[in-house]
C-alpha positions in Angstrom: 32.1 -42.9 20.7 32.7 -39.3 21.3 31.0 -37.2 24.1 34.2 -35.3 24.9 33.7 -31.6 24.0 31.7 -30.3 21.5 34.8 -28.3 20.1 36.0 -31.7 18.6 33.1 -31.8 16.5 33.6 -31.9 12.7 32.8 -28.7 10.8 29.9 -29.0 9.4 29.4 -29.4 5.3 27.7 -25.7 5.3 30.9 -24.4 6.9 33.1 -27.0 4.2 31.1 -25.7 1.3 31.8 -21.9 2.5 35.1 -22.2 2.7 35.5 -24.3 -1.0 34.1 -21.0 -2.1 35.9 -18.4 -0.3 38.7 -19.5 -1.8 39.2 -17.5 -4.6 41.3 -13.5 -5.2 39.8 -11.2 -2.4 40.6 -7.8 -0.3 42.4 -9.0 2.5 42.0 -8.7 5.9 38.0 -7.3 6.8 37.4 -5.7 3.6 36.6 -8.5 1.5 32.7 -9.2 0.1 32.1 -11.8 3.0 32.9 -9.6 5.9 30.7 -6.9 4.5 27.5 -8.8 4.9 28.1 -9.4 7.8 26.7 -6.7 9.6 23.5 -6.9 7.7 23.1 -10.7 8.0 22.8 -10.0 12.5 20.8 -7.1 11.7 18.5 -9.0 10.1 18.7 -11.8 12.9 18.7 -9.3 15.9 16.0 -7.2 14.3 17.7 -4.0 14.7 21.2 -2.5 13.9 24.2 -4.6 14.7 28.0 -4.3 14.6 29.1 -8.0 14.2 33.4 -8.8 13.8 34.4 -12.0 13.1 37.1 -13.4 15.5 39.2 -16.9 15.4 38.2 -17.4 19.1 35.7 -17.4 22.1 38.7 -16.4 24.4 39.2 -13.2 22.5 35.5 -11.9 21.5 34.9 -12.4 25.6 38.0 -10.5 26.1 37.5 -7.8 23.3 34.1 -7.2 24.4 34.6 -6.9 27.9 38.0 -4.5 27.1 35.2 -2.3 25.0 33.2 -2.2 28.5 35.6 -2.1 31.1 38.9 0.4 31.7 42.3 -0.8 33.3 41.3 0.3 36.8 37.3 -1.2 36.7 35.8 -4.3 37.4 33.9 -7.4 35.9 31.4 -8.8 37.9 30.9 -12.8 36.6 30.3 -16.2 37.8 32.3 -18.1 40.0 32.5 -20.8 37.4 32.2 -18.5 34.4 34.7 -19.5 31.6 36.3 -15.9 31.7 37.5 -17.0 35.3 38.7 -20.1 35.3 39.3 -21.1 32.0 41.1 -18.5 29.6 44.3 -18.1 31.2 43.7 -14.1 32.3 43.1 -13.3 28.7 40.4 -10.9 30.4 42.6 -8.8 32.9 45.9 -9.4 29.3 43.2 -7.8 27.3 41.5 -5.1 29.2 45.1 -4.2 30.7 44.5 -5.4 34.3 40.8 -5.1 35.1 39.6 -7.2 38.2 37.1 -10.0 38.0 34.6 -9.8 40.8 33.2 -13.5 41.8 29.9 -13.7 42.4 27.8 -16.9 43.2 24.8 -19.0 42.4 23.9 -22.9 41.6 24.8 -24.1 38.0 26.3 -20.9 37.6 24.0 -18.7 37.4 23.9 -15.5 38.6 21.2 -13.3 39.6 19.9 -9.9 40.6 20.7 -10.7 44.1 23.8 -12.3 43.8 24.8 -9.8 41.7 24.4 -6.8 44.1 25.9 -9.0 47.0 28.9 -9.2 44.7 28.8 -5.0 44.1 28.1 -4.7 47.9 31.8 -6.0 48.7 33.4 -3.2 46.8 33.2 0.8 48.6 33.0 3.5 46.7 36.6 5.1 47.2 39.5 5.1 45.0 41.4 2.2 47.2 39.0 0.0 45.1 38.7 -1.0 41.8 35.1 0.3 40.5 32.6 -2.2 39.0 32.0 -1.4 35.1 30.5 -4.2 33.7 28.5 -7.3 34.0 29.4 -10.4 32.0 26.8 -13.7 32.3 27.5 -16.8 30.2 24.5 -18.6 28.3 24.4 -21.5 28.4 26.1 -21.7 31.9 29.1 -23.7 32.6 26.9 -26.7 33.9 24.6 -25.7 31.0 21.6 -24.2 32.4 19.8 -21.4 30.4 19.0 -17.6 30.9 15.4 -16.8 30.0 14.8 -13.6 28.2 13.3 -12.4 31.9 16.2 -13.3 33.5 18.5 -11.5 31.1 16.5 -8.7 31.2 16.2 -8.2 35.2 20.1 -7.8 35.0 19.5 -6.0 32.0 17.8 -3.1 34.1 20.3 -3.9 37.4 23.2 -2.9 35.0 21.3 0.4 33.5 20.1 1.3 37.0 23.9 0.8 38.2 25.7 2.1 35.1 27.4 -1.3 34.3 27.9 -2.8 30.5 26.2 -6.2 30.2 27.7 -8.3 28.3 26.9 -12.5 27.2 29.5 -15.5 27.1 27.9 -16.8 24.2 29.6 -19.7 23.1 26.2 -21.9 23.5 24.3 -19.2 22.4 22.5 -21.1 19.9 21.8 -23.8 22.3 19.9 -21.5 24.7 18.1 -19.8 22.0 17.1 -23.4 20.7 16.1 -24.6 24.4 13.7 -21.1 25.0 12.3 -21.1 21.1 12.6 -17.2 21.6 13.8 -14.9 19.0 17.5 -14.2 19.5 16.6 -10.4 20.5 14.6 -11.0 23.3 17.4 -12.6 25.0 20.1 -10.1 23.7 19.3 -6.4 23.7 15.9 -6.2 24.3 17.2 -7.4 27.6 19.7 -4.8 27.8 23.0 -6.7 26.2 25.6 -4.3 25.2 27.7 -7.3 23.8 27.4 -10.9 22.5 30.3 -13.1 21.9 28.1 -15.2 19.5 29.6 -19.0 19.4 29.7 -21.0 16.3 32.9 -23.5 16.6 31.5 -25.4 19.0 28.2 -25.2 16.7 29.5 -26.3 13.5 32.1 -23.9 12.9 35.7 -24.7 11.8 37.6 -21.5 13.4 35.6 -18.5 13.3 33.4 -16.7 16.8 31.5 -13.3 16.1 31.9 -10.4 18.5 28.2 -8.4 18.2 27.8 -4.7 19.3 24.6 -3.5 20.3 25.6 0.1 19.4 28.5 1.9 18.3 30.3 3.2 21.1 32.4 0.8 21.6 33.1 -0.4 17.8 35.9 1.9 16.3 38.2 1.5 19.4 37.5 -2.3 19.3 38.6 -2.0 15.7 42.1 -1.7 16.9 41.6 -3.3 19.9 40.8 -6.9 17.7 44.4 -6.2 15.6 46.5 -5.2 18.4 45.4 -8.6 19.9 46.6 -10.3 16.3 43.0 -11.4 15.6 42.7 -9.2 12.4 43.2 -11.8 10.3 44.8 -11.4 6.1 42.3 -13.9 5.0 39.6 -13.1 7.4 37.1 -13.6 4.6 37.4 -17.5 5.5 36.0 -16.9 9.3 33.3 -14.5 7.7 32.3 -17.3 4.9 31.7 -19.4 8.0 29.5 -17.8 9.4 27.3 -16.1 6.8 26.8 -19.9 5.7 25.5 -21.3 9.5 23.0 -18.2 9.5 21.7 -19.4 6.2 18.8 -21.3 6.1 19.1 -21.0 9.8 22.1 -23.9 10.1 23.4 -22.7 13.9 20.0 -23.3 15.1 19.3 -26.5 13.5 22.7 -28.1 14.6 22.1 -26.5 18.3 18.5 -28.1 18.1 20.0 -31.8 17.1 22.7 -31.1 19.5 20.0 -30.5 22.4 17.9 -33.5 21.4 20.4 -35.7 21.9 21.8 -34.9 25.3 17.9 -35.0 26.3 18.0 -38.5 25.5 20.7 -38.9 27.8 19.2 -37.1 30.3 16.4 -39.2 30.6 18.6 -42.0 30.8 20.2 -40.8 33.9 17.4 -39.7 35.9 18.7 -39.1 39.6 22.2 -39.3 38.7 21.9 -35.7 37.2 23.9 -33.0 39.0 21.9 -29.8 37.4 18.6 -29.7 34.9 20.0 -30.3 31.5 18.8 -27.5 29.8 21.5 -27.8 26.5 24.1 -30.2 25.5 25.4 -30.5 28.5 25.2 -33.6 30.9 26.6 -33.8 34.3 26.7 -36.9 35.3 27.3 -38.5 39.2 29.2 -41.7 38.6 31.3 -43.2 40.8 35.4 -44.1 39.6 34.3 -47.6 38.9 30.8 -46.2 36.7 33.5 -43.6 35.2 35.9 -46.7 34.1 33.0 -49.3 32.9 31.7 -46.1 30.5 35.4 -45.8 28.8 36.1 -49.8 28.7 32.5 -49.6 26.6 34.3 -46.7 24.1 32.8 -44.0 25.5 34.8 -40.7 25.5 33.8 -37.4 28.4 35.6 -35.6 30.4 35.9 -36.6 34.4 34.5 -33.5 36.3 35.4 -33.8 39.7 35.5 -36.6 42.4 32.4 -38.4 41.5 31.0 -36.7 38.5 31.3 -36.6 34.5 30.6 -34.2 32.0 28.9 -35.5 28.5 28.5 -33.1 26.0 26.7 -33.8 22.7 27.5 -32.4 19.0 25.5 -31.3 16.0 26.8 -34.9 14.7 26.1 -37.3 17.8 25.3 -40.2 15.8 21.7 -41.6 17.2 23.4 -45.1 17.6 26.3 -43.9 19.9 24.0 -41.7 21.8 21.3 -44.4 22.3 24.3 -46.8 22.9 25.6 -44.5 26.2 21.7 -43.8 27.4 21.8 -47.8 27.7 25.1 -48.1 29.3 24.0 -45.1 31.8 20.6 -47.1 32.7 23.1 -50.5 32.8 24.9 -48.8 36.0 
């Protein structure tokens, strides 16, 4: 019974379909029919004009958009525990040609205004220092707490008033946006987000991310930017078919709102033993090594998070039985 990672999750028949379809004689690489409605199929979602490129992975739309808003010699100011730190193997600094991550704090990692400007206060304003350029917040967080719109937009204006490009870790983007019930503009550029790395493997998806520009200052060097990183793919009409068929019929947020309601379930099945609010599909979990071991010898599959704590993470396809299955083992502790 698998509560591992929602990147193990099957694609989802939409995505199947779309692919079954897409394969057929096309322009290669980005000027095939899929890839060209792609642009007006975020508009549309956004509500205003939107640059979207497909990509194979989150590593690289984080690190594309954040080379679009950051120069060799600036900084990124980010999370502590933001996925651009500690879990993409520098791609950020490979990508952007050396720029420096700035770490700033806050519980469940989340930043805010505050933490933020104690994080620019470290750096002086000479050239022995690299300069901060950009702002990048992840959403859901790494412990899987959610930015409100109000949130996003009070760093919104901290990064216009300090001249910084905001940019969103979106690889739960859907699950925030299914959590808040807001439109996904209001927690995007009508909060000030220059860029979105928009999530949809861990959603459903088979192998395909989208990078979203809020304007186009940034797109025609990102152009090269994505093949020079070997992410302009020959067939790239297969990633596009992906995800033109999860915005249909509005797939990414039904499979983020199943995906939600089941690690609610097993929230309220561990109660106390919660380490942070679970806001998403994420569950951390304090159990003990013994807890830990009694979970797996019942066929339950997470991921140990640290000396006394596990991470559960539910899919679009958690079946009910497995799910209600671990909220009864979790009570049974």
């Amino acid at each position: 019974m698998r509560f591992f990672s929602d990147n193990a999750a099957p694609a989802c028949p939409e995505v199947m379909a779309a692919l079954h379809d897409a394969n057929r004689l096309e322009t290669a690489y980005d000027g095939d029919s899929y890839s060209a409605r792609l642009d007006d199929a975020f508009s549309e979602l956004f509500e205003t004009r939107v640059t979207a490129l497909w990509v194979a992975t989150g590593t690289a739309a984080n690190s594309l958009a954040l080379a679009a808003l950051c120069p060799p010699h600036g900084s990124i100011v980010c999370h502590r525990d933001a996925h651009i730190q500690n879990d993409e193997c520098g791609a950020p600094e490979f990508y952007t040609h050396g720029a420096k991550l700035v770490l700033a704090e806050g519980p469940g990692a989340k930043v805010n205004v505050e933490t933020v400007e104690a994080a620019l206060a470290t750096i002086r304003a000479d050239v022995h220092q690299v300069q901060p350029h950009a702002l990048s917040i992840t959403n859901a967080t790494e412990y899987g707490l959610v930015y409100t719109p109000a949130e996003v937009a009070a760093l919104g204006r901290l990064c216009k008033e300090r001249g910084l490009g905001f940019h969103m870790d979106g690889a739960r983007f859907a699950n925030a946006v299914a959590r808040l019930g807001c439109a996904p503009a209001d927690l995007t550029w009508r909060a000030g987000l220059d860029a979105l790395s928009f999530g949809f493997v861990k959603n459903g998806g088979m192998s395909a991310e989208a990078l979203i520009f809020f304007g186009d200052a940034q797109v025609q060097a990102t152009l090269y930017r994505r093949k020079r990183a070997g992410h302009l793919l020959s067939k790239g009409r297969f990633l596009a078919a992906q995800i033109l068929a999860m915005l249909e019929d509005d797939v990414w947020l039904r499979n983020a709102r199943s995906a939600n309601e089941s690690a609610g379930k097993l929230a309220a099945a561990a109660g106390e033993r919660l380490v942070t609010a679970v806001e998403a599909n994420e569950i951390f979990l304090k159990a003990t090594a013994e807890e830990v071991a009694s979970l797996r010898a019942q066929g339950f599959d997470f991921y140990d998070w640290g000396p006394g704590e596990a991470r559960l993470v539910t899919s679009w396809d958690s079946e009910p039985d497995h799910v209600d299955a671990l909220a009864a083992a979790i009570r049974a502790l």
